[in-house]
C-alpha positions as CSV (number, residue, x, y, z in Angstrom):
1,X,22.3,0.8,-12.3
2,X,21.0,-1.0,-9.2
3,X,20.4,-4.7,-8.5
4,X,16.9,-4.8,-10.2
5,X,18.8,-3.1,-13.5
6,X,21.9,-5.7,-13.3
7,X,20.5,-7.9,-16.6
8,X,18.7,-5.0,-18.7
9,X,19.6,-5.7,-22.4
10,X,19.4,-9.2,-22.2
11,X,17.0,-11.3,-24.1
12,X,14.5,-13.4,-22.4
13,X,12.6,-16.0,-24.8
14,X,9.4,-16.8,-24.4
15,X,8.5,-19.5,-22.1
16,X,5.4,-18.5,-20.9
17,X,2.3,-21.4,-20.3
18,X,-0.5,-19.4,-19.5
19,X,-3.0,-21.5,-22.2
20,X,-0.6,-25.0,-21.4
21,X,0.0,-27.2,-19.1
22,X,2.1,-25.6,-16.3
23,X,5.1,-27.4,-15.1
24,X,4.7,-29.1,-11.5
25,X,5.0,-26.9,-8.7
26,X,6.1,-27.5,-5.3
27,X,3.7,-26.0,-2.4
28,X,5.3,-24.4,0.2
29,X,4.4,-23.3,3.3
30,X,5.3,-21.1,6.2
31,X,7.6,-21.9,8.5
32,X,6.4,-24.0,11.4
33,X,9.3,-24.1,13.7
34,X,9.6,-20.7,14.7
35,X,8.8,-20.3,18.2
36,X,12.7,-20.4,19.1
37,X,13.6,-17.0,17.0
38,X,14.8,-13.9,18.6
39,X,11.5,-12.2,17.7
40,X,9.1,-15.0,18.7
41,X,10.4,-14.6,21.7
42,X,10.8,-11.0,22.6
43,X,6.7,-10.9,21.1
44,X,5.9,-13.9,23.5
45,X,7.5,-11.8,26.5
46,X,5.0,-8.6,25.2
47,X,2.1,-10.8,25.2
48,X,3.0,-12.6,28.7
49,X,3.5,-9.0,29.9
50,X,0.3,-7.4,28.9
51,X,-1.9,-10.6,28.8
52,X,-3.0,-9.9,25.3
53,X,-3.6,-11.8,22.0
54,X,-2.0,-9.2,20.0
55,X,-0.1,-5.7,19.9
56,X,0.3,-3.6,17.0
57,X,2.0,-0.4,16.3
58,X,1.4,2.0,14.0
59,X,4.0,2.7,10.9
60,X,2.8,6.8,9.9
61,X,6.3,7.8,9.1
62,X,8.1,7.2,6.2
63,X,11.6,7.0,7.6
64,X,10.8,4.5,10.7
65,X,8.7,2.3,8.2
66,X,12.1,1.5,5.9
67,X,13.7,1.7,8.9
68,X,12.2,-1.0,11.0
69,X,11.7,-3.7,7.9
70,X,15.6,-3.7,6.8
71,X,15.9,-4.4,11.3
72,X,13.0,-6.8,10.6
73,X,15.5,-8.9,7.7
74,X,18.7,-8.2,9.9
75,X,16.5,-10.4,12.9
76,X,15.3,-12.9,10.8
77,X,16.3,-16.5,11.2
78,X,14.1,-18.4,9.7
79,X,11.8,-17.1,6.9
80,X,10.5,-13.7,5.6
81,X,7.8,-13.4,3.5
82,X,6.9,-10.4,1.1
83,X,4.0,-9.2,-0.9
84,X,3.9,-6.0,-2.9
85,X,2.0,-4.6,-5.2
86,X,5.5,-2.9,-7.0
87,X,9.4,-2.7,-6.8
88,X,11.7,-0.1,-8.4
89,X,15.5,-0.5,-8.7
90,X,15.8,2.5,-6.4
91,X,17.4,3.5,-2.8
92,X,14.7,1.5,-1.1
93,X,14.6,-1.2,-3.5
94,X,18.2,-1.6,-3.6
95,X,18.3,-1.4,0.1
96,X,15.9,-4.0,1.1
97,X,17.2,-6.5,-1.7
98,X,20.9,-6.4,-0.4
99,X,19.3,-7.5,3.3
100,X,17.5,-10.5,1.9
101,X,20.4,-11.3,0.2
102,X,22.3,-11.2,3.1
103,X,19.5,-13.0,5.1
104,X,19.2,-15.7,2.5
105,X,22.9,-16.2,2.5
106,X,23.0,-17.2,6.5
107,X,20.2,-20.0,5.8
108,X,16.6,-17.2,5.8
109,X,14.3,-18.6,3.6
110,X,12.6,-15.7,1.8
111,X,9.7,-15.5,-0.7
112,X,9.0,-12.5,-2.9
113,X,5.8,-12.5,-4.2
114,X,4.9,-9.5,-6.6
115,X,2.2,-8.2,-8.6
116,X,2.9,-8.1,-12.5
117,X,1.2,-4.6,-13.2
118,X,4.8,-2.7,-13.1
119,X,7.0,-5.9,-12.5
120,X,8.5,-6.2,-16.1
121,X,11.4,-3.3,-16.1
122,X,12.7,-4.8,-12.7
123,X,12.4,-9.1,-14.2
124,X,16.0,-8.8,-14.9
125,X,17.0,-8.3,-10.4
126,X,13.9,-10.3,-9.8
127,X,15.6,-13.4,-11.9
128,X,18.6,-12.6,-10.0
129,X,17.2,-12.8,-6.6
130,X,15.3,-15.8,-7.6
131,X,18.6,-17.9,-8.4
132,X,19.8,-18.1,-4.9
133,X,19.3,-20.8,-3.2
134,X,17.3,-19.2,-0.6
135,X,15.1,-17.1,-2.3
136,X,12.0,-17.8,-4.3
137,X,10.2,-15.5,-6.6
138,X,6.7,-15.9,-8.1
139,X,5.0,-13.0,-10.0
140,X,1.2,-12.4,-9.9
141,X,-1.1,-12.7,-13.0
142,X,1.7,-12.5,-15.3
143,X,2.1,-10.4,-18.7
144,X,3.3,-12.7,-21.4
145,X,6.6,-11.3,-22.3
146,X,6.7,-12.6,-25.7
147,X,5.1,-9.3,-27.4
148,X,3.9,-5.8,-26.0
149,X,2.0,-5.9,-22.5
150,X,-0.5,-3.1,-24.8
151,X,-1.2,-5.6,-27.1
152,X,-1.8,-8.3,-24.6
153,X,-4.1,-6.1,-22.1
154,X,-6.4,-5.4,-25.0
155,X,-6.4,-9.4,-26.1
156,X,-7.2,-10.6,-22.3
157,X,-8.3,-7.3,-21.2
158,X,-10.8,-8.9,-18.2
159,X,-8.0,-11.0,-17.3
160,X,-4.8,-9.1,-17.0
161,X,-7.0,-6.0,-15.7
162,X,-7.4,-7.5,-12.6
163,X,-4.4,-7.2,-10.1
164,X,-2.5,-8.3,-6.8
165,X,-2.7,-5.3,-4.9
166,X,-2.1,-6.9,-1.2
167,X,0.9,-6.0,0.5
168,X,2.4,-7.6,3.9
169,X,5.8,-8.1,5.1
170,X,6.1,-11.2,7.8
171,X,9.1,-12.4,9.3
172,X,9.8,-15.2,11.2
173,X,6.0,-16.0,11.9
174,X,6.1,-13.8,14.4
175,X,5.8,-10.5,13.1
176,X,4.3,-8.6,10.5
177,X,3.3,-5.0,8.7
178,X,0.3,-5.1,6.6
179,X,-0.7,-1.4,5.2
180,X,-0.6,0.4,1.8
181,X,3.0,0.7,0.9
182,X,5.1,-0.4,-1.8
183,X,8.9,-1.0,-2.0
184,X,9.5,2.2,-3.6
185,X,11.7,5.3,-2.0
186,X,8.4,7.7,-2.6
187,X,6.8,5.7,0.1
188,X,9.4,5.8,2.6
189,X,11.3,9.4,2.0
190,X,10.3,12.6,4.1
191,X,12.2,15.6,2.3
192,X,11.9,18.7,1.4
193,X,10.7,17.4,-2.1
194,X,7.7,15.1,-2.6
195,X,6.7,12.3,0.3
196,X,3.5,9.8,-0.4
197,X,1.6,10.0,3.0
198,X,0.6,6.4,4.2
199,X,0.8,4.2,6.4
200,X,1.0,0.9,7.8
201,X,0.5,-1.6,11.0
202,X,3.0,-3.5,12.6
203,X,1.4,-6.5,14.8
204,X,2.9,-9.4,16.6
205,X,0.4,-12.2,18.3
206,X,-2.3,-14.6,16.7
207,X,-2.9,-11.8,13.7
208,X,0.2,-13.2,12.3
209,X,-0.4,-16.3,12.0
210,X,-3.2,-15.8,9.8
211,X,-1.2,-13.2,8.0
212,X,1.3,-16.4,7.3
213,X,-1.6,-18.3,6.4
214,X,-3.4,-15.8,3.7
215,X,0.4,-15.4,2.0
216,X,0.6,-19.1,1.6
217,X,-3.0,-18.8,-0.2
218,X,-1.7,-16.8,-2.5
219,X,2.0,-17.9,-2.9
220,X,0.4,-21.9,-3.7
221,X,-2.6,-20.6,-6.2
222,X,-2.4,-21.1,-10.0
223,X,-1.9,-17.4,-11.0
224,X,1.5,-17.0,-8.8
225,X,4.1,-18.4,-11.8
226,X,7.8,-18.5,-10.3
227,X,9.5,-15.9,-12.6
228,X,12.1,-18.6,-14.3
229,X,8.6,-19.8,-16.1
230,X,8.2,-16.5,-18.0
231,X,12.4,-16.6,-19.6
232,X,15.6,-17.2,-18.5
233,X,18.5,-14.8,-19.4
234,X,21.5,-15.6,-21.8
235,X,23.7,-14.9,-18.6
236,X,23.0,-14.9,-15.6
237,X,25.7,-12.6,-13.0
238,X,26.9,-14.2,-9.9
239,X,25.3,-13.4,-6.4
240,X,28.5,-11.3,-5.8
241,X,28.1,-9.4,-8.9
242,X,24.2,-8.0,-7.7
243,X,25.4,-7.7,-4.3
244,X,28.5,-4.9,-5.5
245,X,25.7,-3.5,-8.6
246,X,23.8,-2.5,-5.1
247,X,26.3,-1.1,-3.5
248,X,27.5,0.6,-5.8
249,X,24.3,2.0,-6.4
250,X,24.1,3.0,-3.4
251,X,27.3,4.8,-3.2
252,X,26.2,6.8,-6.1
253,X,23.3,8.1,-3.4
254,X,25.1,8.7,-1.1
255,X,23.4,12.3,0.6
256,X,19.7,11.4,-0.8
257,X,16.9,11.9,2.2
258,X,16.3,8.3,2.5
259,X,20.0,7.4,3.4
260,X,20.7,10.1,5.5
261,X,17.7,9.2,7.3
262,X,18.1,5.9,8.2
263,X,18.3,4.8,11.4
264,X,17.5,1.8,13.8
265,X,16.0,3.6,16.7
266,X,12.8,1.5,16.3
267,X,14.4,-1.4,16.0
268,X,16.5,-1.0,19.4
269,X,13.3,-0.4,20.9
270,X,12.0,-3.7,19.4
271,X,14.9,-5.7,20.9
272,X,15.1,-4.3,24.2
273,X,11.3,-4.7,25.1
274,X,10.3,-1.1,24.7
275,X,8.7,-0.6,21.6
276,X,5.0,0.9,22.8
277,X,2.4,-2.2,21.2
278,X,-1.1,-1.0,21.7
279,X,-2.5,-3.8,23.3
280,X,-5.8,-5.1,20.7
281,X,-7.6,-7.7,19.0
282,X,-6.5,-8.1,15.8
283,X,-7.9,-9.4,12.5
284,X,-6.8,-10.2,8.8
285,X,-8.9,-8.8,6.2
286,X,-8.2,-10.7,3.2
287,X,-9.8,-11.2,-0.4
288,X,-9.2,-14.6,-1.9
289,X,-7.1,-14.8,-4.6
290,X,-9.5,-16.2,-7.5
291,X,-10.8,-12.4,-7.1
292,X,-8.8,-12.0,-10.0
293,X,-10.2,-15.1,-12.2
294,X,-13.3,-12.5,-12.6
295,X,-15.7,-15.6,-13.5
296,X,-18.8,-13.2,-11.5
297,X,-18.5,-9.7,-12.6
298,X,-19.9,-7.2,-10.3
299,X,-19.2,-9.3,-7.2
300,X,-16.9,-7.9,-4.2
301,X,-14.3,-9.3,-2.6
302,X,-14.0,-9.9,1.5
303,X,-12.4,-6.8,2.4
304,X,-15.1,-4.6,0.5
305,X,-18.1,-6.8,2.2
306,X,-16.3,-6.4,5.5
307,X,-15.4,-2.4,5.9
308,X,-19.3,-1.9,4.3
309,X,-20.6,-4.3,7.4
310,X,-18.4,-2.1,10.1
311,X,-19.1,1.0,8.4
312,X,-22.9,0.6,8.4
313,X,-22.9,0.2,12.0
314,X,-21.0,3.1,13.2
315,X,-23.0,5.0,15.5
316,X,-21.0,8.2,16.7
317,X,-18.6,8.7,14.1
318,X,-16.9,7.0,10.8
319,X,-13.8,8.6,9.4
320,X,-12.4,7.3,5.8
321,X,-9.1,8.0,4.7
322,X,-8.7,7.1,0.4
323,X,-6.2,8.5,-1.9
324,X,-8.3,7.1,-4.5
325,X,-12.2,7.8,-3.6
326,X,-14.7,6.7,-5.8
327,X,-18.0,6.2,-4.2
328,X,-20.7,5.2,-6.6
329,X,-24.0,5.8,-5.6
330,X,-24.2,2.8,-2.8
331,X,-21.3,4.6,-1.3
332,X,-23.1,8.3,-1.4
333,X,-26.2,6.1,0.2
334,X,-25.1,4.4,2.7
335,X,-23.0,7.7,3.9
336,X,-26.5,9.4,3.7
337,X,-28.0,7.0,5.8
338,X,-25.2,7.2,8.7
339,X,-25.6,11.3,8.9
340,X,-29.5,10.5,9.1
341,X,-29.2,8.2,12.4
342,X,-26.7,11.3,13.8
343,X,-23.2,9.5,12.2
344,X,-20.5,12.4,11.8
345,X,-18.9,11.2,8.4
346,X,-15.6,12.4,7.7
347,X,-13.7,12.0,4.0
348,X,-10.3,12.3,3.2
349,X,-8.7,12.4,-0.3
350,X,-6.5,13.4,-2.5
351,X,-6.6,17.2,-4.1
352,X,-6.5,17.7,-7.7
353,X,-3.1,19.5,-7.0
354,X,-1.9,16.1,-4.8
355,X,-3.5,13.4,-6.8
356,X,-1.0,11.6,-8.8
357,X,-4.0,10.0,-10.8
358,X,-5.7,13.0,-12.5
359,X,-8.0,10.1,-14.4
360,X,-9.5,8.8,-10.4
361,X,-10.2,12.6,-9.6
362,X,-12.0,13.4,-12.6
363,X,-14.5,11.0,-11.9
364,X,-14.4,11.4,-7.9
365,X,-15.1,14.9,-9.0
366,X,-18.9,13.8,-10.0
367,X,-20.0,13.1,-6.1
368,X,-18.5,15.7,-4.4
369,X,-21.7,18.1,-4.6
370,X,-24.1,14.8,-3.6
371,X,-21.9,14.1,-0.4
372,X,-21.6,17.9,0.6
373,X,-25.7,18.0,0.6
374,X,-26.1,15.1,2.5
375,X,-24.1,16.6,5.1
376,X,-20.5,14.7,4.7
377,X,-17.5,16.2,5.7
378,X,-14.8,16.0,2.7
379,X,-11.6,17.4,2.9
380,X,-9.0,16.9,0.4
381,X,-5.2,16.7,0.6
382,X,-3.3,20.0,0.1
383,X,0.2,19.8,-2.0
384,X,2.5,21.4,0.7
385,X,1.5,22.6,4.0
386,X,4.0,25.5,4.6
387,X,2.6,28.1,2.1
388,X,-1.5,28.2,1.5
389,X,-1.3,31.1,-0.7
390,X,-2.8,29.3,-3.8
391,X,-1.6,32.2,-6.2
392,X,2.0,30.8,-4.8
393,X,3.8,27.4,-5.8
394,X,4.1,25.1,-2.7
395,X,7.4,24.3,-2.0
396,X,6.7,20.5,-0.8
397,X,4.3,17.8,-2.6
398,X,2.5,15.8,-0.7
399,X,0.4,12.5,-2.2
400,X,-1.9,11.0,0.0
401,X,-1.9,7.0,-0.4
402,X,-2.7,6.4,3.2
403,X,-5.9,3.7,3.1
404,X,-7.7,3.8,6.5
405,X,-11.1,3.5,8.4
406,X,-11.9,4.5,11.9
407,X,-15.2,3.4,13.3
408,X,-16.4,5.3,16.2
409,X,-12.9,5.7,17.5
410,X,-12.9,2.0,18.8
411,X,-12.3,0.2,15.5
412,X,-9.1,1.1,13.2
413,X,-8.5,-0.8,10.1
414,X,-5.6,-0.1,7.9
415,X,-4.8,-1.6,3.9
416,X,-4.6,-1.5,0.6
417,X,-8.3,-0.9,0.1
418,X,-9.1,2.1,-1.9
419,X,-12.9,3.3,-2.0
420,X,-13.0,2.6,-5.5
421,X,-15.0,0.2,-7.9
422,X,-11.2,-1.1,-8.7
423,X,-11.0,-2.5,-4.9
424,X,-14.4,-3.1,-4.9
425,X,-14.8,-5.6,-8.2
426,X,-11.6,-5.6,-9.9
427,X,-8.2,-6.2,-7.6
428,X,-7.3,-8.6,-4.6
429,X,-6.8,-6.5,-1.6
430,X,-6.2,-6.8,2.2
431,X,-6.2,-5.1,5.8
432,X,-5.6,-5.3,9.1
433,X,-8.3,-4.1,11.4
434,X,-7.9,-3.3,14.9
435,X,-10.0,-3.0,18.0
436,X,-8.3,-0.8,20.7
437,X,-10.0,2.2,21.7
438,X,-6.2,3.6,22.6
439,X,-5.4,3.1,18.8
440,X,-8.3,4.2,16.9
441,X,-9.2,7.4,18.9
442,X,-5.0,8.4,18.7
443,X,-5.5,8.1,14.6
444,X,-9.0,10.2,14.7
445,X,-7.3,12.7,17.0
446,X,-4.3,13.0,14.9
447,X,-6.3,13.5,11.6
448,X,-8.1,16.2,13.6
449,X,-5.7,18.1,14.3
450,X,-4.2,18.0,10.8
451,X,-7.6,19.1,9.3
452,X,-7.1,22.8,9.5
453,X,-3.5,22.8,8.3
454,X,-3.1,20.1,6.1
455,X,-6.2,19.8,3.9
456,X,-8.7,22.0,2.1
457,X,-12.5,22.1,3.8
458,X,-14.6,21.7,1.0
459,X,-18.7,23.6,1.4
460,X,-21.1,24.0,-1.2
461,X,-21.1,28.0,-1.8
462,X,-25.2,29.7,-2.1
463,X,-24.6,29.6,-6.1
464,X,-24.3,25.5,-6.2
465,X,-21.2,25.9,-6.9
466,X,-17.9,24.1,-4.4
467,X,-15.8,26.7,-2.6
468,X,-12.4,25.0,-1.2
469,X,-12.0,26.6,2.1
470,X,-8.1,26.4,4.0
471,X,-5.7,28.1,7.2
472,X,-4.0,30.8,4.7
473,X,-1.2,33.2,5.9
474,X,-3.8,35.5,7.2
475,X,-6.2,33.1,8.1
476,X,-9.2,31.1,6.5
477,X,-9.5,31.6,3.0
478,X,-11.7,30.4,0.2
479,X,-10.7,29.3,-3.0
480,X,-13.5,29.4,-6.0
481,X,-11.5,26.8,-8.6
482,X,-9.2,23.9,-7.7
483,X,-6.3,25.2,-5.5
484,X,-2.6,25.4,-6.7
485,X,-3.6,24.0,-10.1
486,X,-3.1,25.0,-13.7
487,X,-5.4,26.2,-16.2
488,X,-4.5,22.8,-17.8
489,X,-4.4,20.8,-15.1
490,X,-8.3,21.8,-15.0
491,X,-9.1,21.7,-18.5
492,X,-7.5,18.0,-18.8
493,X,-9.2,16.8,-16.0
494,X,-12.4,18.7,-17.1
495,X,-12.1,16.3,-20.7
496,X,-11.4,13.3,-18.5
497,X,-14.7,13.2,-16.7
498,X,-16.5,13.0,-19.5
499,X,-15.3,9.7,-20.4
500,X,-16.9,6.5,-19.4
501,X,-14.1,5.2,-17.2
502,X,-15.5,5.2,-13.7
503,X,-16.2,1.6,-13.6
504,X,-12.1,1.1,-14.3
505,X,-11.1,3.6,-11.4
């Protein structure tokens, strides 16, 4: 039992106001006095150095992404700002809420803003947090938590559908990470096990700024309630009493991949000026937040307009990265129209062996043969990467959650923006998009290389039929059926795609 677990089995009456008149809330803002902080100043020093307006670094590993935001809290001095999608009451959860504790209690201010998809089993930490004097809490779109979220989803079904699925980590005004993970150890853990593949950005410079600026947006509109609005606890346990329930759940831990892999090698690197920025232009993608109010059905957000705008005018190359890919037919067109004009088009996704959403694959399933005959390249994500023997289980599982763009190795943008019609028209999302030709072609060369190892190549076989080619044991092999699936696996998945659910994926 961690700090998110502290209060579970207490009651929490009803208090929620969604159809009445909210109590007064007080705006607030980022920090403006900020300049003095030990990161404003080591990023000012980078910028004077390199006589840029920004510098970003790339988070691909799981380990140095935890690793460099608990440094990030240990800098702060004035104010940290958060926005996730989800929180467990795990190692990394647990981890990160004992450093803004700590932060908080030497005068950070912190704000915690979360979606409220998954946020109910951790209200009882999120209350706790909230009730020091540092730390606010406000929870996106709320639930009512006065009966069953089922019963609620089906009574405001348009409303509560719609979700928060922007995530950015800012400290001091000076730094940031925008990217696609959570606060969760799945996306931060590299063991022998299971590991979500993602990734994130790290920028300091003017991008921050407007990072600040788009978390305020959000943080001040009507749908982020403070989380004592939706019920207050019969007791609530001391500051000193989360603090130890971490701890010890830590302790309990102790010899679990994330733990033993921590480190602050990054962070040194930070404070001693040698942490290798690529010098860019940087630029905040962001949806507004009355995305979610859903009065125009059918109508994308900013990011979506924006990433169909960059990708339509790629002209060597355009390389999409989507755990969750679901083109419709304006996505299957305008990838048409790129290999036309000479575009190389490269798609990544997940396997039906590495998808963790069966439901998105079945209906991804539907284009696959439509994008092969146009002449786009699709790979998909293998399971493990040590044995490609698909009559053999894999001994790692590998999830691809990683949401990225790369346009004609000059332009990178990184997010929470799946290729989906749930990014599209349903959730708020946001990126970071980066012009440096050192950056994006680094990316494009990496994925490259990782082609032939990591993923199956997917060709249309002289039958019609898909044949799933990948770098076996003794060499390249083809696969006629879904590798390293089940019978079941198939046949569910099968039944799946004949429901009408693409428009909710």
């Amino acid at each position: 039992m961690g700090i998110f677990s502290t209060l579970v089995g207490a009651r929490v009456p009803h208090r929620y106001r969604r159809f009445f008149k909210l109590p007064e809330r007080k705006p607030s803002f980022k920090a403006e006095r900020t300049d003095g902080t030990t990161l404003a100043r080591l990023a000012a020093a980078w910028r004077a150095n390199n006589g840029c307006e920004c510098g970003v670094y790339r988070l691909d590993l799981g380990s140095e992404a935890l690793d460099i935001r608990l440094g990030l809290i240990d800098m702060a001095e004035v104010s940290i700002d958060i926005q996730s999608y989800l929180v467990k009451d795990d190692l990394s959860g647990n981890l990160i809420a004992l450093a803004l504790i700590e932060a908080a209690s030497r005068g950070v201010r912190v704000r915690l803003l979360m979606d409220d998809a998954l946020t109910q089993p951790v209200d009882p930490g999120l209350l706790a947090l909230s009730h020091h004097v540092n730390i606010d809490v406000r929870v996106f779109n709320p639930f009512p938590r006065h009966r069953s979220r089922f019963v609620s989803f089906i009574a405001n079904f348009n409303l509560l559908n719609r979700r928060m699925h922007n995530k950015s980590f800012t400290v001091d005004n000076a730094i940031t990470i925008v990217g696609g993970r959570n606060l969760a150890d799945e996306y931060y853990q590299t063991s022998a096990e299971s590991e979500f593949l993602d990734d994130d950005l790290m920028a300091i410079g003017d991008v921050v700024h407007d990072v600040a600026d788009g978390f305020d947006e959000y943080w001040n509109t009507l749908e982020a309630t403070p989380i004592e609005e939706l019920g207050e606890p019969q007791a609530m346990p001391s500051i000193t009493e989360i603090v130890q329930a971490g701890k010890s759940y830590i302790e309990e831990h102790a010899g679990s991949p994330v733990l033993e892999q921590l480190g602050d090698e990054l962070t040194t690197r930070l404070k001693n000026g040698t942490l290798e920025f690529f010098a860019a232009r940087a630029e905040l993608v962001l949806d507004h937040p009355d995305k979610v109010r859903g009065l125009v059905r059918r109508k994308v957000g900013e990011t979506s307009e924006y990433l169909r705008r960059k990708a339509s005018a790629a002209e060597s190359e355009l390389i999409v990265v989507s755990p969750y890919f679901v083109p419709l037919a304006q996505g299957v067109d305008l990838f048409s129209a790129l290999v036309r004009k000479g575009v190389r088009v490269v798609v990544i996704t997940n396997s039906l062996a590495s998808t963790n959403h069966p439901s998105v694959h079945a209906v991804y399933a539907r284009y696959r043969k439509p994008l092969l005959r146009q002449g786009i390249e699709l790979y998909e994500l293998r399971p493990g990467f040590e044995r490609a023997d698909p009559a053999q289980p894999s001994p790692e599982k590998f999830t691809l959650h990683s949401k990225l763009a790369i346009v004609d190795r000059k332009l990178a943008f990184v997010g929470s923006f799946n290729l989906d019609p749930r990014s599209l028209y349903i959730n708020t999302e946001m990126g970071m998009a980066v012009e440096s030709a050192a950056l994006a072609s680094g990316m494009a060369e990496s994925i490259d290389a990782s082609l032939g190892r990591n993923t199956y190549r997917l060709v249309l076989a002289r039958t019609g039929g898909i044949r799933w080619l990948y770098d076996g044991y003794d060499g390249e092999r083809p696969a006629k059926r879904e590798p390293h699936t089940t019978l079941w696996r198939r046949i569910s998945t099968r039944l799946m795609s004949l429901l009408p659910i693409e428009s909710q994926m």
